[in-house]
N, C-alpha and C positions, 0 to 999 in steps of 0.2 A: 680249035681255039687258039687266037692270038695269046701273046703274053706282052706283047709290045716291042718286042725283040726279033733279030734277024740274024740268023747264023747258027750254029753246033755251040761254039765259042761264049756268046749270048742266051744259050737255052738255063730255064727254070729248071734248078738243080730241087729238090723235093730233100731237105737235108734228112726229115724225118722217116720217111720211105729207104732215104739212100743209107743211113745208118741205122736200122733197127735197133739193133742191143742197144746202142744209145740210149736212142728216143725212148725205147722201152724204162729204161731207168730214170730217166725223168720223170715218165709217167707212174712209175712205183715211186718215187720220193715228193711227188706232187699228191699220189694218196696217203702218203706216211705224213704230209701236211697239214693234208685234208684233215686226218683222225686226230693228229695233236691240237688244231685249233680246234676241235669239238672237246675234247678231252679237259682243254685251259678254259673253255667255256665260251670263247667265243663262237657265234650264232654265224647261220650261214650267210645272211644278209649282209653282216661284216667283213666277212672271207668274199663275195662276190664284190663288196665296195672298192675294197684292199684289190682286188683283182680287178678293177675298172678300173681304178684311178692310176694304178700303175702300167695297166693297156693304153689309156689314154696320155699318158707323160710320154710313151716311148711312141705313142702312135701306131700301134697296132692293129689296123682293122680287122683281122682276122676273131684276137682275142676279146677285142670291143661286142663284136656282134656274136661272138659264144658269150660274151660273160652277163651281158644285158639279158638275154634267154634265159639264162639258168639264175640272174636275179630276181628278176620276173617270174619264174616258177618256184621260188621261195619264200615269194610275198613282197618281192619290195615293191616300190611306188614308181609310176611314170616320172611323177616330181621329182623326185629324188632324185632318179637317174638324171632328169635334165640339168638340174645344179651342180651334178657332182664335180664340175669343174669348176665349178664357185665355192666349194662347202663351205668357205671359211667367213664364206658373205651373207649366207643363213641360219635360219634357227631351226632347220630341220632335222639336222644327224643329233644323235644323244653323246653326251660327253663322250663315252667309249669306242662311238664309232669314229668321231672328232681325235682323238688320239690316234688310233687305228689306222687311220688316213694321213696323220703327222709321222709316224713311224714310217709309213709307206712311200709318202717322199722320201724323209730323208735318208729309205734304205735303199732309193734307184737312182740318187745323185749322190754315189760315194767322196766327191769333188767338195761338196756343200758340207763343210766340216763343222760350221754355226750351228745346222737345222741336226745335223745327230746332235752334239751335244747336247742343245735345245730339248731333243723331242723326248728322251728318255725320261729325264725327270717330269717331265708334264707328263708324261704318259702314267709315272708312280701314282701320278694321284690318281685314277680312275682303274687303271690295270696290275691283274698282276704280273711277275716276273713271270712266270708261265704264259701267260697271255704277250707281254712285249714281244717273248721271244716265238711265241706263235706267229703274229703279225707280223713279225722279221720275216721269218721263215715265208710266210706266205706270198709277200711281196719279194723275197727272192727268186722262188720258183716261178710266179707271173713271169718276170723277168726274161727267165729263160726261155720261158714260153714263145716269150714278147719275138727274140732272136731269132727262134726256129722259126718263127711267123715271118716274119720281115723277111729274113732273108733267103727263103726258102717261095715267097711272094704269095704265099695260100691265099687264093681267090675268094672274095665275098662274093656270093650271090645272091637277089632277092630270094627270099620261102614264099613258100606255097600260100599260104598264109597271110603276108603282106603285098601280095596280088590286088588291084583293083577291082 
């Protein structure tokens, strides 16, 4: 397998492989995530959105095509998925995911200092402080995710599945 590269110097370093403990504790505080946004009550469809949209901001193909799968086997919509770079131009998220998603930008451009202060209080009206601070947390850990995927270049491949 190519990686596009030529040399020792150029070779695909696999950060997650190369540093277990790490990677392992991301993936333990990516389930401590997990259980808090179930706990504050947000639904897995939200936690997959929150995890798309913030794959998608960083361009992550990796986490794009794991988090489209595991939103799809939690029930959400083809539609959905195809807007979700629009939301803010439809009427299909419910207020909460609509928040959920405003958190989730302005928690992966810490730069965009307007959109947190913005998103918090609009967020009050539909969520609670348990839930902001879930959908913080969720969208940070993408994040991280986002890194070890990119920079680390983990291959998309077509599934078995999406064969002709």
């Amino acid at each position: 397998m190519s990686d596009g590269t030529t040399g020792p110097a150029s070779r695909r370093i696999f950060i997650d492989k190369q540093s277990p403990k790490a990677f392992h504790s991301l993936v333990q505080t990516s389930e401590a995530v997990r259980a808090t946004a179930a706990e504050a009550g947000l639904d897995r469809t939200t936690v997959e959105l929150i995890n798309l949209r913030v794959s998608q901001l960083n361009g992550c193909a990796y986490c794009l095509d794991l988090h489209t799968r595991k939103a799809l086997r939690a029930g959400e919509s083809s539609q959905r998925l195809a807007v979700l770079p629009a939301w803010r131009d439809t009427e299909v998220f419910t207020p909460v995911e609509r928040a959920a998603l405003e958190l989730a930008e302005a928690t992966n451009d810490p730069g965009d200092t307007a959109a947190q202060t913005d998103a918090c209080p609009a967020a009050r009206q539909v969520l609670t402080e348990d839930q902001i601070s879930a959908a913080i947390w969720v969208a940070i850990t993408i994040g991280a995710f986002n890194r070890v995927s990119i920079l680390s270049r983990h291959p998309v491949r077509p599934h078995a599945t999406d064969q002709p």
